[in-house]
LOGUTOR-544161 format. One record per atom (N, C-alpha, C): z, y, x. Coordinates in pm, whole numbers, plus 50000, padded with zeros to 5 digits. Each point is the difference from the previous one (the first is absolute). Layout:
<rs>
ZYX ...
</rs>
This chain:
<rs>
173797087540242 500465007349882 501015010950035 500115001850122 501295007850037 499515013950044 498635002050019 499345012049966 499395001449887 500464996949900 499655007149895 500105008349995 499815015049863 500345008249989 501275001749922 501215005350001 500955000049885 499945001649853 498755008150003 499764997649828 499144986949955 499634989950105 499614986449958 501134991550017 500715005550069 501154985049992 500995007149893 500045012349916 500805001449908 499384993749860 498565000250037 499394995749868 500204982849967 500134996750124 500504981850055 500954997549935 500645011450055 501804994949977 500225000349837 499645010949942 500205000249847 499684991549890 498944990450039 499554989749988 501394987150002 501095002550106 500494988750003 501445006749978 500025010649960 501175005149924 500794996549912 499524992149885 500474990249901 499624984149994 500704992249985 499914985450001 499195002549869 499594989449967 498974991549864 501025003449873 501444998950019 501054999649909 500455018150004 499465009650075 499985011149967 500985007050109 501004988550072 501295007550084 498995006450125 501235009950061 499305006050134 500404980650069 498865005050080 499794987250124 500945006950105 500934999449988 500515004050111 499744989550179 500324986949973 499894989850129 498195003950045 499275005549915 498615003150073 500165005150079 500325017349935 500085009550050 501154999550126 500444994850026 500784999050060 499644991350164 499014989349953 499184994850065 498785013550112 499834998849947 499115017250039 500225008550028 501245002249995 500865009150100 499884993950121 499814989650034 500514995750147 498514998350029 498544998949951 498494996450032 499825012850121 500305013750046 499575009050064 500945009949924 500005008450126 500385013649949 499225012149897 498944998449985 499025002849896 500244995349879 500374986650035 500114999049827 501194997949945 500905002250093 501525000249974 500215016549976 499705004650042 500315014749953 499585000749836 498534994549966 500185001049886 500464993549919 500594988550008 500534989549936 501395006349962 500885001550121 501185008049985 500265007649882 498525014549998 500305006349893 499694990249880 499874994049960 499584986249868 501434997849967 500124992150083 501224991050007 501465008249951 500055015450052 501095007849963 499505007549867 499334998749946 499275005849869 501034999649888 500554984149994 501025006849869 500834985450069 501625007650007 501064991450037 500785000249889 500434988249978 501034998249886 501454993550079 500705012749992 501554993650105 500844993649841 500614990650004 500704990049907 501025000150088 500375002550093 501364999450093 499555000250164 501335005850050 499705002950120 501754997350069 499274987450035 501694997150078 499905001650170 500814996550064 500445006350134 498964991950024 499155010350081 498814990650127 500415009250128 499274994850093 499925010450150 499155012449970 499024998849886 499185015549977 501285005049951 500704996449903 500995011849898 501065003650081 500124991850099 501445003950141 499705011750067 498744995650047 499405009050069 499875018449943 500185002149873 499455007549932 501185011450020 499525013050029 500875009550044 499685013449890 499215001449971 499515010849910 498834995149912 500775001949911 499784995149857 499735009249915 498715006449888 499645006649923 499734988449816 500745004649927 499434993049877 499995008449896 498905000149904 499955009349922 499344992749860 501154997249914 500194991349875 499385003149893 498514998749947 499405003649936 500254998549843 500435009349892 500185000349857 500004984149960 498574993250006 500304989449941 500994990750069 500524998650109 500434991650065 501805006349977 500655010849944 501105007449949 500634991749938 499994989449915 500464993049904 501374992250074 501284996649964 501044995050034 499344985350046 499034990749942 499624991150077 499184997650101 499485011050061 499355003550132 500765006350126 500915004649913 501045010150114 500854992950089 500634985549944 500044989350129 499144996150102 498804999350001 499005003850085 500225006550117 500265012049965 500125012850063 501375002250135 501144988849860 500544995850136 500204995050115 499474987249974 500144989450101 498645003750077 498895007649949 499125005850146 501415007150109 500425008549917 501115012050097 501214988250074 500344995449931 500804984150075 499654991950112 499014998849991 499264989550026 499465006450198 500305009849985 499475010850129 501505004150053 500564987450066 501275004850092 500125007550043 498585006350086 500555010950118 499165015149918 499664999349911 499475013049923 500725008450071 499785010950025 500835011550059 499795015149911 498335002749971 499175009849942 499614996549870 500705004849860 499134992449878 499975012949942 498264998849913 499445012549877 500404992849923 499765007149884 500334994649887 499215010249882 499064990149942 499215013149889 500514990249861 500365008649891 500364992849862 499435007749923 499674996649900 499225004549842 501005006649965 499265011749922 500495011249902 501164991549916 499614989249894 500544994349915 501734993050087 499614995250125 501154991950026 501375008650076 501114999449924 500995007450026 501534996050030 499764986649998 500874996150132 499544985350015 500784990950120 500004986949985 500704989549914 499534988749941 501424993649908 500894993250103 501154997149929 501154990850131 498884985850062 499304998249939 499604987950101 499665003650120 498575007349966 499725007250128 500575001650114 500815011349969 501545003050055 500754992550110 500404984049912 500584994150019 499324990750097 498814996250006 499004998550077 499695010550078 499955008850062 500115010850089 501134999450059 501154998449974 501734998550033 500344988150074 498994987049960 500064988550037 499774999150178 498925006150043 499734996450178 499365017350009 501425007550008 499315015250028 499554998050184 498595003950017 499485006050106 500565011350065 499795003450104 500795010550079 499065012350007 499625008649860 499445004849947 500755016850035 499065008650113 500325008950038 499285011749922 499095000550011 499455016449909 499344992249846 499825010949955 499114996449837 499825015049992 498284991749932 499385014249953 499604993049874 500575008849879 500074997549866 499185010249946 499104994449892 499125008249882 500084993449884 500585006849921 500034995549829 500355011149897 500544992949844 499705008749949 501825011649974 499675007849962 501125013950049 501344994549899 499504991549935 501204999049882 500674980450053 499314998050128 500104987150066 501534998850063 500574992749999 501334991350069 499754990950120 499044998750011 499474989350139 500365008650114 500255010450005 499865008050147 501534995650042 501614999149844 500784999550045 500464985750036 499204989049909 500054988750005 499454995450134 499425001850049 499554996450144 501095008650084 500335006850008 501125004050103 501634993450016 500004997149847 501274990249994 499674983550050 498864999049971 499714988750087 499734996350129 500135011450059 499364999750130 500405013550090 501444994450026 501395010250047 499555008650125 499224994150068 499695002050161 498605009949998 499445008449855 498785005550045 500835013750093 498825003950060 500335013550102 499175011649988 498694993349959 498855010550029 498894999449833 500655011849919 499274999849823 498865011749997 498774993949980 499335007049954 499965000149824 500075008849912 499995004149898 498425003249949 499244992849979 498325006749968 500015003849806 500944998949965 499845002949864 501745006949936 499895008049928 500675006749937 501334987449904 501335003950044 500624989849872 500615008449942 500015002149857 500685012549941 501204991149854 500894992750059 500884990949921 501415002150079 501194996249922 501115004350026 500334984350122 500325005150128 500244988350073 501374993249964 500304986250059 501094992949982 501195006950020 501304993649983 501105007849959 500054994350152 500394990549995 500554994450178 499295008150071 500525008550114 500035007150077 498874995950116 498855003750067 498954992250133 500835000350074 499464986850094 501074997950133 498875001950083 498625000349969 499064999050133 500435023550074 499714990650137 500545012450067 498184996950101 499015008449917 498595003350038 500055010550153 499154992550079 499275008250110 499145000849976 498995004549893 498845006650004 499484995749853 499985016049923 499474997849884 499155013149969 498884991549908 498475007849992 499854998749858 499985013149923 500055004049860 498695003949952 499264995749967 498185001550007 500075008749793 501054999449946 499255005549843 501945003750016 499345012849919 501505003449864 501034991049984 501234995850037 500834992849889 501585008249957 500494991649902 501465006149948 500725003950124 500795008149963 500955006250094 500904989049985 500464998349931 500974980549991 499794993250080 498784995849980 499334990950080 500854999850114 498585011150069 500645005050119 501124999750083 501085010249946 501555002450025 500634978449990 499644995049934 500134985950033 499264994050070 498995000950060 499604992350136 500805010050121 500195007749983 500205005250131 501595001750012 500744993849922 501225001049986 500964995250122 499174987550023 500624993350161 499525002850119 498505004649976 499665005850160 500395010750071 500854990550053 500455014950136 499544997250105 498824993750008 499334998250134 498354993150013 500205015049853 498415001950004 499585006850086 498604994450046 499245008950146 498825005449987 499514993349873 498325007249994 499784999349827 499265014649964 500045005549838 499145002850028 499234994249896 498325006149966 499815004049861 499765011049972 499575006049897 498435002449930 499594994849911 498595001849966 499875004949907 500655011849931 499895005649888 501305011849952 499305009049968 500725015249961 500754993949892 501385006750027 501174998449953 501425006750018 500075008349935 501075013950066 501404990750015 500394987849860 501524995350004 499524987150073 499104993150102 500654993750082 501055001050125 499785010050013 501115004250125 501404998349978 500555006649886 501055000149908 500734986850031 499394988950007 500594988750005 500574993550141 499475005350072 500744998250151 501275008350007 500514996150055 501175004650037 500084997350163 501375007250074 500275000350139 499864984150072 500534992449943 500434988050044 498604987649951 498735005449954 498884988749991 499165009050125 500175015450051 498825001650096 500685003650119 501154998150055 500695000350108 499174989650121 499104990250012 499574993350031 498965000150005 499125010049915 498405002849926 499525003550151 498814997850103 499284997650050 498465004349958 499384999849872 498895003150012 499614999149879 499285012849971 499825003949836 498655000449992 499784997049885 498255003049966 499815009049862 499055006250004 499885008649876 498775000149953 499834998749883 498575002049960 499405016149986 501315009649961 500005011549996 501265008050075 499885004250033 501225012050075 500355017649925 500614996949960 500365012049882 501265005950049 500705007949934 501235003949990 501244991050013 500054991549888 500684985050000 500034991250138 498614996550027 500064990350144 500435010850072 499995011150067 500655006450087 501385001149997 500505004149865 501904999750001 500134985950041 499274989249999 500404988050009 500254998650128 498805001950091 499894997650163 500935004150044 501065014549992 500645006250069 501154990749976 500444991449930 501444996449975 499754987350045 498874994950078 499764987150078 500355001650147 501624993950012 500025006350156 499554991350131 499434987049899 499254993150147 498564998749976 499205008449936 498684997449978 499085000650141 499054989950000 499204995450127 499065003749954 498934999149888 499235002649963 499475001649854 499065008849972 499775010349875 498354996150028 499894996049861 498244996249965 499945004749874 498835010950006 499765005949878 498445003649943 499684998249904 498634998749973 499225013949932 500865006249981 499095014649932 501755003149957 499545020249977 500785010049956 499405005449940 500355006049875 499125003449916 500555020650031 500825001250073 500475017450052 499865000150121 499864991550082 500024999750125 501435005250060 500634987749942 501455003450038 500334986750118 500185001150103 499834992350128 500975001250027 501504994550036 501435000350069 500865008749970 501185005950028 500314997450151 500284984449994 499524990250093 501104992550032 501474996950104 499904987149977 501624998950072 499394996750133 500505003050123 500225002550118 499804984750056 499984991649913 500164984250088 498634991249980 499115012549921 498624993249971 499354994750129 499224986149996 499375000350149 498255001149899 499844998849862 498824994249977 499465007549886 499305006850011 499445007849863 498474993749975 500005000449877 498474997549946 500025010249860 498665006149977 499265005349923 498345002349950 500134989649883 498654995549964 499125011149978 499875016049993 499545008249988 500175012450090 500244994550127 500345012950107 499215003150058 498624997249979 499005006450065 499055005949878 500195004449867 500054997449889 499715021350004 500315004950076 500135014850012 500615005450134 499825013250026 500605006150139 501235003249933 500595004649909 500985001849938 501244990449986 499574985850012 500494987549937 500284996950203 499255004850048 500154990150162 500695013350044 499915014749987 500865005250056 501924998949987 499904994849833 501444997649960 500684987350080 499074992850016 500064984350071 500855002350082 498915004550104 500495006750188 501335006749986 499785010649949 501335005649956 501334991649999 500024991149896 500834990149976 500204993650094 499324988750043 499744986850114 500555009350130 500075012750002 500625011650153 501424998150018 500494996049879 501305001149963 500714985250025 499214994350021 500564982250005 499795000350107 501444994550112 499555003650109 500034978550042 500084996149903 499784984050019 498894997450015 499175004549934 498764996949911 498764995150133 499474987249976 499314990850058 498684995249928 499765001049910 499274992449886 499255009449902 498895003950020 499735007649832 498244991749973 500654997449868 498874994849931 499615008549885 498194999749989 499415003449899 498494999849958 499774995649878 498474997549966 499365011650016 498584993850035 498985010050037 498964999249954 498825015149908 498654993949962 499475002150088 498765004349987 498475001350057 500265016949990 500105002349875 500235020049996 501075005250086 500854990050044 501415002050067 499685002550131 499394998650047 499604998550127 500225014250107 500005006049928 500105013450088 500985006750026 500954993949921 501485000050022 500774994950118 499184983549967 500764991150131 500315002450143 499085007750086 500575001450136 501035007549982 499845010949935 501575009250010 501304991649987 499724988549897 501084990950033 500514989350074 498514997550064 500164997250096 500695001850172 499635011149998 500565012150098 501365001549959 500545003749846 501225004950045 500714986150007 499824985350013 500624986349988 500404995750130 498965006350062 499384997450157 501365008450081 499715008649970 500835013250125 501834993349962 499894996849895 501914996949963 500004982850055 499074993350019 500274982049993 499834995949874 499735003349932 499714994249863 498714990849931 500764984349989 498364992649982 499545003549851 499314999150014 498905006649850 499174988349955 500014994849883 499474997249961 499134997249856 498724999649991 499275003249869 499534989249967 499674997549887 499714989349885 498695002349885 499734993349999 499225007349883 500394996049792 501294988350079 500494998049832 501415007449976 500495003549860 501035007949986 500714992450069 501315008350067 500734993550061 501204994349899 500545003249911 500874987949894 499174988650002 499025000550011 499344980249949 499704997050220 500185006650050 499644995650130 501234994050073 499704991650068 500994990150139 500195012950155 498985007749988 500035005750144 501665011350014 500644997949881 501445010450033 500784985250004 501625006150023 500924987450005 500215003350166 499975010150034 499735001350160 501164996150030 501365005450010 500955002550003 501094988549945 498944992549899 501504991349899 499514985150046 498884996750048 499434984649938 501294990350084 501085005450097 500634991550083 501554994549871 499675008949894 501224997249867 499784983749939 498804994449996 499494990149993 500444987350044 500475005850152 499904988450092 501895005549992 500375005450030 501615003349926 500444995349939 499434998949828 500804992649876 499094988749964 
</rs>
């Protein structure tokens, strides 16, 4: 039976999917996981078909658990589900990495929750939060969880933040939508030893909100766009390592600061116009080690020239074919900040 085909042992298995009394058979299926690897592969998918978690207390899986994604679906929003929600996040001592997706409707946590979250905080280093703009969870999780370092922002919060002042002092925060200038100017209130800003969206008054003493330390910027704004910005970064930028809509390219080792530009092969401003620029960095940038199929006739001029200076080059904001291949220069803090 162990060469069957998989669509006969799925037709088997479905058969023994429900007991006589209607429940999943789980001890079958479970049984049949272990008959061959054929029919444990499909059994597996059976068996994980619909889980009903009722609690999740400390095991060696939830210890083990380092990055953590949960994303709390409308019906499950209700103040008597949202304990739930905790003791999964509890329950995962060494969590380090947690998402977090919440419904439009839910706009903050109640004290239980909370208080259950407060109870066995994990040593809970970055969060990447999505909810809704008029939501309190973004600040409620930070007061709970003193030690984050590294915030991704995937959704807009447009509400007046807490009066108590942030104590988190962020090395690396990534702003993916629009939010309040409030906001803002209050997360970044304590970081003076922020190292990496990623920007994913046009916005003339985010800049406004930095001041001398949050980018004295700044290391490596990302831009979704490079305008007027991101340029006054770069120049007043006096330790910047590296500049990642994804399109210009003027083809406004630098000057930068003198301590760059790493440039990337998602559209520099994009025109002779756009790669002559490049060269130009990148002539002027006399650090500069690193240039990254995506490449099509039409692009192509561009590339040796940049190749050549990468070549003759020492310069490693390298191309991608995904934008470089959503890509791992930059960080040339910073990934040792990691192993630092």
């Amino acid at each position: 039976m162990a060469h069957l085909a998989p669509e006969l042992i799925l037709e088997i298995l479905e058969w023994l999917y429900y007991t006589p009394k209607g429940i999943v058979d789980y001890a079958s299926l479970s049984s049949c996981c272990l008959l061959s690897k054929a029919w444990c592969s499909v059994a597996q998918h059976l068996l994980f078909r619909r889980v009903k978690i009722k609690d999740l207390p400390p095991s060696r899986l939830a210890v083990d658990i380092r990055v953590l994604d949960i994303e709390i679906p409308p019906e499950l929003s209700s103040r008597s589900n949202l304990p739930l929600f905790a003791r999964i996040i509890t329950s995962c001592s060494s969590l380090y990495d947690l998402g977090l997706t919440t419904p439009k409707d839910l706009t903050c946590f109640d004290r239980r929750t909370l208080s259950l979250l407060s109870s066995a905080r994990p040593p809970i280093k970055a969060l990447r939060i999505c909810g809704a703009s008029r939501s309190a969870i973004l600040f409620q999780i930070l007061a709970v969880f003193p030690d984050i370092r590294h915030l991704v922002l995937l959704s807009g919060v447009f509400i007046r933040p807490p009066r108590e002042s942030c104590t988190h002092s962020f090395y690396e925060v990534s702003i993916r939508k629009k939010n309040n200038n409030q906001v803002l100017e209050w997360l970044f209130a304590a970081s003076n030893s922020l190292r990496i800003l990623e920007v994913w969206y046009k916005h003339n008054d985010m800049y406004t909100v930095l001041d001398t003493s949050n980018i004295q330390q700044l290391v490596s910027f990302h831009a979704l766009y490079y305008e007027h704004e991101e340029s006054q910005f770069v120049r007043i970064c006096p330790n910047l390592q590296e500049i990642v930028v994804e399109t210009s809509l003027t083809l406004r390219f630098g000057p930068f600061p003198g301590t760059v080792e790493s440039l990337g530009y998602g559209r520099l092969l994009s025109s002779d116009s756009v790669l002559e401003i490049f060269m130009k620029t990148a002539d002027g960095l006399p650090k500069l080690r690193a240039v990254f940038c995506q490449i099509f199929p039409s692009w192509q006739l561009r590339a040796p020239k940049l190749k050549q001029f990468c070549q003759e200076r020492g310069i490693e080059l390298r191309l991608t074919d995904n934008p470089l904001i959503e890509s791992n291949v930059v960080r040339y220069s910073v990934f040792n900040i990691f192993l630092q803090t």
